[in-house]
N, C-alpha and C positions, 0 to 999 in steps of 0.2 A: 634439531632432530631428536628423538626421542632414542634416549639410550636404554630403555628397556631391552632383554636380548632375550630371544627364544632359545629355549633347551629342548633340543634332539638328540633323543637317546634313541642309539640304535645307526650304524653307521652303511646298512643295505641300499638298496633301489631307491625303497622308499623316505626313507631317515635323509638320501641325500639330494632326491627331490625335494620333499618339504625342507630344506637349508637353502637350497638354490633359489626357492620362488620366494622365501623370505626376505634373502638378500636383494633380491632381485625388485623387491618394492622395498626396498631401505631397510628395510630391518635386522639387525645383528643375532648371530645366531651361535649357539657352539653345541658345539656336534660330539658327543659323549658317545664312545666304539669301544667296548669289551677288549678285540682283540688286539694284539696278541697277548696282553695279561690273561685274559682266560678264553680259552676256544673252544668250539663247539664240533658236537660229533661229522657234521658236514663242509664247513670251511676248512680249506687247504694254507692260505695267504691269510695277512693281515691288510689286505690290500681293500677298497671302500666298496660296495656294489658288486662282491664277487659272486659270478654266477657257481652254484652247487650243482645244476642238476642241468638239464640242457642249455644249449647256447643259444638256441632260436625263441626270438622275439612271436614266433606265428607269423599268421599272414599279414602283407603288407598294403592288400588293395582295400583300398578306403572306401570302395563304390559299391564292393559286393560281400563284404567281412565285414562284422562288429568289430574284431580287436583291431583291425587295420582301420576302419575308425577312428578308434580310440588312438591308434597313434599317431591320427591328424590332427584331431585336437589335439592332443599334447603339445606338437609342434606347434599350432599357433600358440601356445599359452608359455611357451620361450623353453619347453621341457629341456634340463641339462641330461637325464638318461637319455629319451631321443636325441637331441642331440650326436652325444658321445656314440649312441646305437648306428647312428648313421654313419656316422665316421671311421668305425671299424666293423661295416657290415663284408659281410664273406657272401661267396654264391649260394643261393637256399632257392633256386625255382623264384616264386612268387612270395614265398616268407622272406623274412628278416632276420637272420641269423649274423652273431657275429663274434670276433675273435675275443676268445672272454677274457685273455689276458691284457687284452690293448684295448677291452673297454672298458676293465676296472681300472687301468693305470690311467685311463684318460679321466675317468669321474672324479678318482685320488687327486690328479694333481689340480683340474678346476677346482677341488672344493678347496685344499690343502692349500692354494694360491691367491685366494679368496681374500681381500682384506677385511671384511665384515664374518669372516667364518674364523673359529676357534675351535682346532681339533682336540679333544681332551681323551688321552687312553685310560680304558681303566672303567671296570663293573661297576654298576649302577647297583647297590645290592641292596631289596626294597625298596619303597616308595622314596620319590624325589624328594630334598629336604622342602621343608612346607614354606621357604621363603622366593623358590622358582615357581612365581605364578600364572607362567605360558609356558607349559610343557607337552611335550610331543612324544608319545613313545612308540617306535618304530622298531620292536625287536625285534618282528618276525615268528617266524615258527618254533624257532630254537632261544625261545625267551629264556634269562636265565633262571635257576628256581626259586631265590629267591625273590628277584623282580617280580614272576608269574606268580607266586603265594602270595604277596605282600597285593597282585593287583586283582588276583579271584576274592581275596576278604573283603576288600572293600568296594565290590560293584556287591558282593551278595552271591554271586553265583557263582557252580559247579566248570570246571574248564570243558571245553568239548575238545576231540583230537581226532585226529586220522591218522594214517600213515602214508608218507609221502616216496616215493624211487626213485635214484639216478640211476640212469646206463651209461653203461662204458663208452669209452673213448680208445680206438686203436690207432696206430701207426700205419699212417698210408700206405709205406715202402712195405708193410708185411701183408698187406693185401695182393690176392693173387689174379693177374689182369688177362689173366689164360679164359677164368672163367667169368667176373667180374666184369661190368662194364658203366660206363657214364653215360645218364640219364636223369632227367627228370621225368616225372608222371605228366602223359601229356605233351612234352616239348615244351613247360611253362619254365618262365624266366629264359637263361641263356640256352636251356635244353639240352644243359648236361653237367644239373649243379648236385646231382646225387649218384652215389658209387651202387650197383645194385648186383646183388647174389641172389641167381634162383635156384631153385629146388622144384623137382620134381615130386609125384604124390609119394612115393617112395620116403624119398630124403624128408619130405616135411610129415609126413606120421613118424618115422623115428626121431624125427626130431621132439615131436609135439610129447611123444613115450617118456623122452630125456626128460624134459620139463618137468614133467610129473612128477619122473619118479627122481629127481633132481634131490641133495641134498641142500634146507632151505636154513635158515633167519630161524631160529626159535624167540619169540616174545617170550618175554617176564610175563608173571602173574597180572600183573597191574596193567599189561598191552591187552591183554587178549583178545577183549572187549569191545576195542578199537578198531573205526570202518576205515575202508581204504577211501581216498578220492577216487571218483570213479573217472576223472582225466589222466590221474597219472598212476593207472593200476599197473603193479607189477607183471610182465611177461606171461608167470607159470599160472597168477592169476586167473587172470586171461582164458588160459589155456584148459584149466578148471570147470571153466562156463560154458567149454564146449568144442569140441576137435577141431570145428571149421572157425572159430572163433578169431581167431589170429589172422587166417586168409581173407577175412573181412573188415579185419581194423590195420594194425600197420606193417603187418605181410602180404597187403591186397596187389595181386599181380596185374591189374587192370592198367592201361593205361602208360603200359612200357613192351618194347621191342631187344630182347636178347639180339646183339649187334652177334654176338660171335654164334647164334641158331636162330636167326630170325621167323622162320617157319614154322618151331616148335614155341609153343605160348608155355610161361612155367606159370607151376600150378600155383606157386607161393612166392613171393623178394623179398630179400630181407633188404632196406636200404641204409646208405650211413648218409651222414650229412658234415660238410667241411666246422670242422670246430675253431681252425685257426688263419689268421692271413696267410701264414707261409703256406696253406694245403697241406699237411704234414699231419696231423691230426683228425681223424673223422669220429662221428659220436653215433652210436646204431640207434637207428628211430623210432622210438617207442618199446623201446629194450630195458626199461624201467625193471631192476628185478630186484628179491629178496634171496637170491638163491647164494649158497656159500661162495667166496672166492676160488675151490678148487672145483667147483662144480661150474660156474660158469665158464671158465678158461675151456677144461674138457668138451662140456655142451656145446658152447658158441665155435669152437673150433670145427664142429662139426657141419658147420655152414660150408656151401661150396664156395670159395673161395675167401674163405678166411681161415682154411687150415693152420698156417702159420701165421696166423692172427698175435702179433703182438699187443698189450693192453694199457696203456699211460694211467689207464685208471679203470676198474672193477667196479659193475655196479656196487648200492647200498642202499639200505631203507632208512629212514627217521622218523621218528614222530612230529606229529605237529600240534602248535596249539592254536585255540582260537577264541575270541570271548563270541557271547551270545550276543552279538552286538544290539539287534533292531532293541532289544531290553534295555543292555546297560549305557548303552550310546546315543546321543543327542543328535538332531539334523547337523551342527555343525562338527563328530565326529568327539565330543566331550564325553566322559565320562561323568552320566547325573549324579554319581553318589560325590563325585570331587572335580567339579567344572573346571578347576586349572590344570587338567590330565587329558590332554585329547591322544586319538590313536589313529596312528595310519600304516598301511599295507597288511601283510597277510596275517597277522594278530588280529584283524578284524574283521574276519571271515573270505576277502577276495581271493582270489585263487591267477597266481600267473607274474610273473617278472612285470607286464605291460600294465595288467592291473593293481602291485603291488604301487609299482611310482606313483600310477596313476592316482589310489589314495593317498598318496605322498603329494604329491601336488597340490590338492584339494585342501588339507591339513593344513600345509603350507601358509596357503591365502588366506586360511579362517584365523590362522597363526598371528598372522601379520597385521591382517585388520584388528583382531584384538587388542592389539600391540598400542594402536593406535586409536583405539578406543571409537572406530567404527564399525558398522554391520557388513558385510558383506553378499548378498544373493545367491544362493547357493544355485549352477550351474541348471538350466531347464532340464525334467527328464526326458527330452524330447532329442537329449545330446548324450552320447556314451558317456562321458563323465558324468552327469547327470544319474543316467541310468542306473551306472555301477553303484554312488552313493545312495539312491532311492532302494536300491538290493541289502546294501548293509545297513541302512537305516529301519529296514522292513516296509518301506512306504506299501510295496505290493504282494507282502506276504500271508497267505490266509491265516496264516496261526503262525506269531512271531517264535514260538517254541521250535518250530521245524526246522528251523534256519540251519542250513547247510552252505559252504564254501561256494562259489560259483566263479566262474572266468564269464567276462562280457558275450553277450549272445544276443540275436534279435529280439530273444522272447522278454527280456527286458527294457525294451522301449514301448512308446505307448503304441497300437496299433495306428494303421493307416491303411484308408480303403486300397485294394490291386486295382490298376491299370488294368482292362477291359481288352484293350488295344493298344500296337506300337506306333510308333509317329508313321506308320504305312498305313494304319487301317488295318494291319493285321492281328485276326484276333488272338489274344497272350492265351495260349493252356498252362498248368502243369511245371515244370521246372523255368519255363520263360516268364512266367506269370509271376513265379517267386523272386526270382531275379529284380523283375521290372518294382516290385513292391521296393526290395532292398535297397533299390538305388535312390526311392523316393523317401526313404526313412531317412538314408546316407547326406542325401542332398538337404533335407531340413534340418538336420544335424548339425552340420557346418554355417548351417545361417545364423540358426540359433547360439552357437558357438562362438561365431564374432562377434554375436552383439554382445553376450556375457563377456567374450574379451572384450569390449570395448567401454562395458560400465567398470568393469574394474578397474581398469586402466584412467576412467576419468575418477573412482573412487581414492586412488592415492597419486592421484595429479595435487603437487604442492599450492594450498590456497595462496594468495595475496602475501601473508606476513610469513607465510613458511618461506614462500617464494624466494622474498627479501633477505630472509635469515640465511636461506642455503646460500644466497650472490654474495653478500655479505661475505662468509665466511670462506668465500672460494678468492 
């Protein structure tokens, strides 16, 4: 077998999918993690895959969601994030949310248990030394600055950055069940995997005033400049863009039933979502904010029924970094100015937990075949994985300069004529019509997805004398 070992720097989502799918076609890996020698402004734990910011994975349905997709491929392709995802998923409706602490300790101890993986603590500070020739760097958003300096000089170009928000997380028991109630939007999943607080027009224009005039986050000089992701824009942002703004994104009161006023419709929900197995912990949904820690306490309190809102944890903002990938990035994910540096997850513009492994994954394989000194096919864009890598590669960008972050979406797969008609002869309009579309992109997806698993899998199937060698020595 070939002792050559892949270096994964960066011990996230991604860093520990590409170790997992390395190992996973033979190839030895060691997996180089900053912390806890040095931490960063957003990780809590030294623990491998730790979520920052929300716990939800997104949606989970493969047939009518891009990310829920992409997390069916994953799972055929032996994903160990899915995987672990599964293992410690919490109620979330139709998403995939799940308990962040039982599913970093689950990713820690596969990797940590590994005998092909070699956990090394300790910064990576500058470029890899020049005798690791398959290197992978996975550091994320919160690259360290010397790593990030050491890796803007030598692609040539300028870093681009956003600014990224966590929301808080309160204590169930301090939730008040007077006004509060369990629900999801709809009756989807169990039909009662979200805690929900309404507000009347009242409550939510003083609330919306609060926000405003909220003490926030002042930026440095050197932020100011910097665009937010428009997925995971702050709260008072939000609220910036326009009074109704929030009652149409994640205060939309459509699609729920006040069990304790069923009669009277609220005008705005705020909803939280379960952050932990035990139920003890919920995370408010889409509460991304930049506002101070004694502003949000005061403010969010003023929700009905989180008066005595206790908080495990207060929003925050970060910055993020990202290369300009479709420029400085090869189809296999290399950097052209120094081919033995490939990159995977959110340092290479994807946006999302699902799509960070999922370039983690990809890496991975391009990793390993290297290793081994063959080519490997890079996934059809006809397949979310596919898609996503065609997006950071710029396969379908008009001007590879505009390149912004993106999370998986339909408008990145290749078109496919709509269905006309349902298997009735009925004719599709309007939101059936898009449906029926999505199921056919969903469905080609998955075909094409097997057969790419399936070359791969005859790609490092052991020849003849490898065969020998491995019986041999077993």
């Amino acid at each position: 077998m070939n002792k050559k070992k892949v270096h994964i720097i960066g011990g996230g989502l991604a860093g520990c999918e590409a170790a997992w799918q390395c190992v996973s076609l033979g190839i030895p890996v060691i997996l180089h993690e900053m912390r806890p020698e040095r931490g960063t402004e957003a990780h809590l734990t030294d623990g491998l895959a730790e979520l920052v910011c929300s716990n939800s994975f997104r949606s989970d349905d493969h047939e009518n969601n891009a990310v829920g997709l992409l997390h069916q491929e994953m799972r055929t392709c032996g994903s160990l994030i899915m995987s672990c995802a599964d293992q410690h998923k919490v109620p979330a409706g139709s998403a995939l949310a799940v308990d962040r602490n039982g599913f970093s300790d689950s990713v820690t101890k596969a990797i940590e248990d590994h005998p092909l993986i070699t956990v090394e603590r300790g910064e990576i500070a500058g470029l890899p030394p020049k005798d690791w020739d398959n290197v992978i760097i996975a550091t994320g958003p919160l690259t360290s600055p010397a790593l990030s300096q050491a890796i803007l000089e030598i692609s040539g170009e300028d870093s681009l950055a956003f600014f990224d928000a966590i929301a808080p997380i309160i204590h169930r028991d301090s939730i008040n069940f007077d006004t509060a109630w369990f629900q999801s939007r709809y009756d989807k999943g169990d039909g009662a995997d979200y805690i929900n607080c309404p507000m009347d027009k009242d409550q939510y224009e003083a609330f919306i005033d609060a926000l405003l005039g909220g003490d926030k986050t002042e930026f440095k000089d050197w932020e100011k400049d910097t665009p937010y992701f428009d997925g995971c824009l702050p709260i008072e942002v939000m609220a910036e863009r326009g009074r109704e703004t929030l009652r149409h994104g994640p205060m939309k009161p459509v699609g729920l039933t006040n069990e304790h006023n069923p009669t009277v419709k609220a005008y705005a929900v705020v909803q939280l979502r379960q952050d932990n197995t035990l139920a003890t912990l919920y995370n408010m949904v889409g509460f991304q904010t930049k506002l101070k820690y004694g502003a949000q306490q005061g403010i969010f309190q003023t929700i009905p029924g989180l008066e005595n809102a206790e908080f495990a944890r207060l929003g925050g903002i970060h910055r993020n970094t990202f290369l300009n990938s479709p420029v400085v990035l090869d189809g296999n994910l290399r950097l052209k100015a120094e081919p033995r540096l490939r990159f995977a997850g959110q340092v290479t513009g994807v946006e999302g937990y699902v799509e960070s492994a999922a370039c983690g994954l990809l890496a991975g394989r391009f990793a390993a075949a290297q290793t081994k000194g063959r080519t490997i096919t890079t996934p059809p864009e006809t397949t979310a994985l596919g898609a996503l890598l065609a997006h950071i590669t710029g396969g379908h960008l008009a001007e590879k300069r505009s390149f912004q972050p993106m999370n998986i979406n339909f408008g990145l797969f290749p078109s496919i004529p709509a269905p006309t008609q349902d298997e009735n002869g009925k004719k599709l309009r309007g939101k059936d019509k898009t449906r029926a579309r999505r199921r056919l992109i969903t469905a080609r997806a998955l075909d094409d997805m097997a057969n790419w698993t399936l070359s791969v899998k005859t790609l490092f199937a052991p020849g003849e004398n490898e065969a020998n060698d491995i019986a041999a020595k077993s």
